[in-house]
MIDREN-794152 format. One record per residue (C-alpha): residue in three letters; x, y, z. Coordinates in nm, 4 decimals. Layout:
! MIDREN-794152
r = ALA | u = X | v = Y | w = Z
...
//
This chain:
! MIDREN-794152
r = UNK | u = 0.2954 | v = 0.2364 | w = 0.9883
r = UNK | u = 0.6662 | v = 0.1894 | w = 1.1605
r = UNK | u = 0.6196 | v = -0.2083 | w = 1.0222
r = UNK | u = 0.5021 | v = -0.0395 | w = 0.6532
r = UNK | u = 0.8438 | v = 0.2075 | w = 0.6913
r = UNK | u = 1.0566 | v = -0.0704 | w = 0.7511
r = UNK | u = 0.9640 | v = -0.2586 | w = 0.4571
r = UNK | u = 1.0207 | v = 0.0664 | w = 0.2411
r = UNK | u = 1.3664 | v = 0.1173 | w = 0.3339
r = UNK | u = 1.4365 | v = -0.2557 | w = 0.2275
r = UNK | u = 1.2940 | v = -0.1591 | w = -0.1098
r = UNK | u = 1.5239 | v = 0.1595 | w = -0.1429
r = UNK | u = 1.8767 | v = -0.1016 | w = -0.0175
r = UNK | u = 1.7503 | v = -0.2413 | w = -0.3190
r = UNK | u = 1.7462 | v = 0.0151 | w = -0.5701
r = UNK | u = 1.3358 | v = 0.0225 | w = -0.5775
r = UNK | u = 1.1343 | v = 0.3199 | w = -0.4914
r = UNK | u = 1.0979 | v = 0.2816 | w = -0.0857
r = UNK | u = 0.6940 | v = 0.2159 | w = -0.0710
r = UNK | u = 0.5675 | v = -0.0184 | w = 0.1716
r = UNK | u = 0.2477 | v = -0.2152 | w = 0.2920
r = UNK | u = 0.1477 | v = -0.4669 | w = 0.5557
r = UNK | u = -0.1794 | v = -0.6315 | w = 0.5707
r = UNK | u = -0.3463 | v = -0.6576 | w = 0.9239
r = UNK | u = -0.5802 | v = -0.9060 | w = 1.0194
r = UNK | u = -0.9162 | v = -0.8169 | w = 1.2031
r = UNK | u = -0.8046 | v = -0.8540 | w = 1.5555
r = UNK | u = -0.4898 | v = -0.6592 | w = 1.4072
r = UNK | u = -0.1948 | v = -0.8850 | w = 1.4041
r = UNK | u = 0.0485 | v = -0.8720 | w = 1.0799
r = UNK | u = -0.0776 | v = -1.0861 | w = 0.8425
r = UNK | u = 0.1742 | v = -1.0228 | w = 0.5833
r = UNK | u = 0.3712 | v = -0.7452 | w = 0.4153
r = UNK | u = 0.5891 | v = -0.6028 | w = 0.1206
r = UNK | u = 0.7462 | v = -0.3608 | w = -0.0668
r = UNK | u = 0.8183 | v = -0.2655 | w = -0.4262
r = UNK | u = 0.9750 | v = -0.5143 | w = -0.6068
r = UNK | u = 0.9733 | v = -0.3675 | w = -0.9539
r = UNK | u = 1.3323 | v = -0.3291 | w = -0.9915
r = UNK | u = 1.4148 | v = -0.6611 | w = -0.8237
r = UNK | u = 1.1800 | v = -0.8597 | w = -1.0079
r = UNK | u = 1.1362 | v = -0.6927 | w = -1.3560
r = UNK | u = 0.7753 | v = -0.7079 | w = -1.2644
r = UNK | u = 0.5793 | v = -0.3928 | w = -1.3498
r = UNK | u = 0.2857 | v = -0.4786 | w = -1.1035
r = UNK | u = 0.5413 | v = -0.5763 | w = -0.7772
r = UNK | u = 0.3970 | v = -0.2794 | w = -0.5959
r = UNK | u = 0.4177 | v = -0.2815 | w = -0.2161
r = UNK | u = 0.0603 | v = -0.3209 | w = -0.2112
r = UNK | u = -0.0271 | v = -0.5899 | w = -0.4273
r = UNK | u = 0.2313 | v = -0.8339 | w = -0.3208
r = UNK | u = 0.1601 | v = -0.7654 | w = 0.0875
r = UNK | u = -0.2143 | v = -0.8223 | w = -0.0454
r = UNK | u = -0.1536 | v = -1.1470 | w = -0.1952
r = UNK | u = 0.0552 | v = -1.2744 | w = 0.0632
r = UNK | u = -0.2184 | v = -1.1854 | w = 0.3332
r = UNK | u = -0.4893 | v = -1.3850 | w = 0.0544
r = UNK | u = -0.2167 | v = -1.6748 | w = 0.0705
r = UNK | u = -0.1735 | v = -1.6945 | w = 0.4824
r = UNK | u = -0.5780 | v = -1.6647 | w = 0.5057
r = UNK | u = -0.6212 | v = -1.8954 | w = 0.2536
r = UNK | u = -0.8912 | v = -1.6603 | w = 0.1014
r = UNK | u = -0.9121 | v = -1.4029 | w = -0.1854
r = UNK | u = -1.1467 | v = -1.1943 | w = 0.0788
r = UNK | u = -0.9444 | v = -1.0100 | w = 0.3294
r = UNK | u = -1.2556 | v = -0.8696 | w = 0.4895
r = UNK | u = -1.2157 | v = -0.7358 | w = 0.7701
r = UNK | u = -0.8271 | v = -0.6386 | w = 0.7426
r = UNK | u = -0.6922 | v = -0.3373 | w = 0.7107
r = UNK | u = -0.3789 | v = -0.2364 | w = 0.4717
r = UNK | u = -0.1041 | v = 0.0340 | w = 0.5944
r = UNK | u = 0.0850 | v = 0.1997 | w = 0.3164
r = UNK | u = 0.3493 | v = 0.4377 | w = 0.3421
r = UNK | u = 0.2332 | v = 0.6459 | w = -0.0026
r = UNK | u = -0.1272 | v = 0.6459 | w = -0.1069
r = UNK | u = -0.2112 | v = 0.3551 | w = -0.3719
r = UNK | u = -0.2111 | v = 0.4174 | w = -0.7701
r = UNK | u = -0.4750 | v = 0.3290 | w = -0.9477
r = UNK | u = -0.3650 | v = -0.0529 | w = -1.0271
r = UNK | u = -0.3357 | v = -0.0880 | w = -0.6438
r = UNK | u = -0.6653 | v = 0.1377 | w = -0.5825
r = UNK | u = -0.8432 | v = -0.1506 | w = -0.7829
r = UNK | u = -0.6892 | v = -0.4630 | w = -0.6169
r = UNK | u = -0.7625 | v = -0.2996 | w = -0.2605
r = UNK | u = -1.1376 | v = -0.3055 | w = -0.3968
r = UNK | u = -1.1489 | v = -0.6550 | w = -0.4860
r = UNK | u = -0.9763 | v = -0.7657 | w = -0.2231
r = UNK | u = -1.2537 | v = -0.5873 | w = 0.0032
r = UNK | u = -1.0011 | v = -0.4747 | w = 0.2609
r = UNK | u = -1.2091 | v = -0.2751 | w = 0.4918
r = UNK | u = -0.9598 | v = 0.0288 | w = 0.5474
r = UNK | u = -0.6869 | v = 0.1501 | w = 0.3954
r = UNK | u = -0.4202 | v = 0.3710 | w = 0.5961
r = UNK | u = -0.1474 | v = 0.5299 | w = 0.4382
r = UNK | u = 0.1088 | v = 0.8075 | w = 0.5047
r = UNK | u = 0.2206 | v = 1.0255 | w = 0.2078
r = UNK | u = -0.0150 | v = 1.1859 | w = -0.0552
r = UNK | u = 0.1027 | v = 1.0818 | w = -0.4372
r = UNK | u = -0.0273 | v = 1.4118 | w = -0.6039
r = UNK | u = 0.0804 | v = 1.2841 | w = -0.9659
r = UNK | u = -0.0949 | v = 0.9276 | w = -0.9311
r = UNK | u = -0.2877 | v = 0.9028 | w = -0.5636
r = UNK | u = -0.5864 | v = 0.7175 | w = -0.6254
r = UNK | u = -0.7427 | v = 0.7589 | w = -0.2681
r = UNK | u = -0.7985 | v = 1.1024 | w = -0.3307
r = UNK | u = -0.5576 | v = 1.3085 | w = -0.4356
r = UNK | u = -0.5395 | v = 1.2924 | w = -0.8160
r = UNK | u = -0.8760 | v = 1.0553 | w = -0.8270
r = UNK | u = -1.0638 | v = 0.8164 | w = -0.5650
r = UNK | u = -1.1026 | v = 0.4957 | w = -0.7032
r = UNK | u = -1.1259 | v = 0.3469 | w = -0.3330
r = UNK | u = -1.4185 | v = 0.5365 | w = -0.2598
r = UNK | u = -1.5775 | v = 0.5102 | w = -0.5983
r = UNK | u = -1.9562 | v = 0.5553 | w = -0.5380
r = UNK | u = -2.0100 | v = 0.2961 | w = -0.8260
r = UNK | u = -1.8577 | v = 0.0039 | w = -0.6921
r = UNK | u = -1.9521 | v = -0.2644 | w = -0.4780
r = UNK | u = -1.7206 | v = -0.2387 | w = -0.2292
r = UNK | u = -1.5484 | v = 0.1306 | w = -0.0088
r = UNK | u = -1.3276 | v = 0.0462 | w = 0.2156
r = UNK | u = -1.2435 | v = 0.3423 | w = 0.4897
r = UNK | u = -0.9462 | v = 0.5937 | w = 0.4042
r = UNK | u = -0.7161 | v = 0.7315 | w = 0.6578
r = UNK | u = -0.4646 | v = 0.9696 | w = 0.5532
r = UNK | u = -0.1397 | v = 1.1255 | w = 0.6566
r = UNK | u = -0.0525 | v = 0.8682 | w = 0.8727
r = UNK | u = 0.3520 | v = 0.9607 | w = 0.9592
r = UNK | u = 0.2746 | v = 1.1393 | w = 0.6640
r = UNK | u = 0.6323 | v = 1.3815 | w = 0.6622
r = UNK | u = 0.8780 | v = 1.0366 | w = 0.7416
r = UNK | u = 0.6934 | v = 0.8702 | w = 0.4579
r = UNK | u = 0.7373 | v = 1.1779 | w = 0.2297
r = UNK | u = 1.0705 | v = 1.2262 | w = 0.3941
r = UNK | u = 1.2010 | v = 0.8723 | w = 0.2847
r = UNK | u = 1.0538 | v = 0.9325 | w = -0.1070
r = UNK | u = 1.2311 | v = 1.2680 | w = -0.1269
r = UNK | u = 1.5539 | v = 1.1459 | w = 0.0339
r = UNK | u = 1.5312 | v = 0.8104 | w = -0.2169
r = UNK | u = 1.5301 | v = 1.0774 | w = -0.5061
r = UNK | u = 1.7629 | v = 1.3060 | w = -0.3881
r = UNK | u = 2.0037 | v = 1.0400 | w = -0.4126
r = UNK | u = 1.8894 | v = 0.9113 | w = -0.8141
//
């Protein structure tokens, strides 16, 4: 999670909301990581999340990162609650709940979703107040 926090606070020097991932392989070296980009990159889908998941699919060579396990510092949205499903990640840690658009349980549970194929393991609250901490501060500031 201290890897995840690091690449939040380089979205926030960059004006973006200070979210960030890392993907970890099986045997649980860093196989890639990322932060929001939105602001950066006018890209409405640059979320910490999806870009640390790609990059992991790029160094494996492989869409299917099962086996890994993605860190977070604020539970996924929906968009990023779907691509952790197709990727089939096989756990999910993150730190801070997102009560207006958590989608690994807090507003809905798409991870976990009975109905599809694939439920990777949630693990909440990780570092949970510095995570929450670095939001509020981010926000304070705006």
């Amino acid at each position: 999670m201290l890897l995840a926090l690091d690449e939040a606070a380089r979205a926030a020097r960059s004006g973006d909301v200070p979210v960030g991932a890392v993907v970890l392989s099986p045997e649980g070296a860093v196989l890639a990581g990322g932060h929001n980009e939105r602001e950066a990159t006018g890209d409405p889908t640059a979320h910490a999340e999806i870009l640390a998941l790609r990059r992991a699919a790029e160094e494996l060579g492989e869409w299917r990162l099962t086996g890994c396990t993605l860190v977070v510092t604020l539970e996924p949205c929906t968009m990023c609650a779907g691509a952790i499903v197709q990727s089939r990640v096989d756990r999910v840690v993150f730190g801070a709940l997102d009560e207006k658009a958590g989608a690994a349980g807090s507003l809905w549970d798409v991870i976990r979703d009975r109905r599809l194929n694939h439920r990777p393991e949630v693990i909440h609250g990780v570092l949970a107040e510095k995570c929450a901490g670095l939001l509020t501060t981010f926000f304070r500031n705006r």
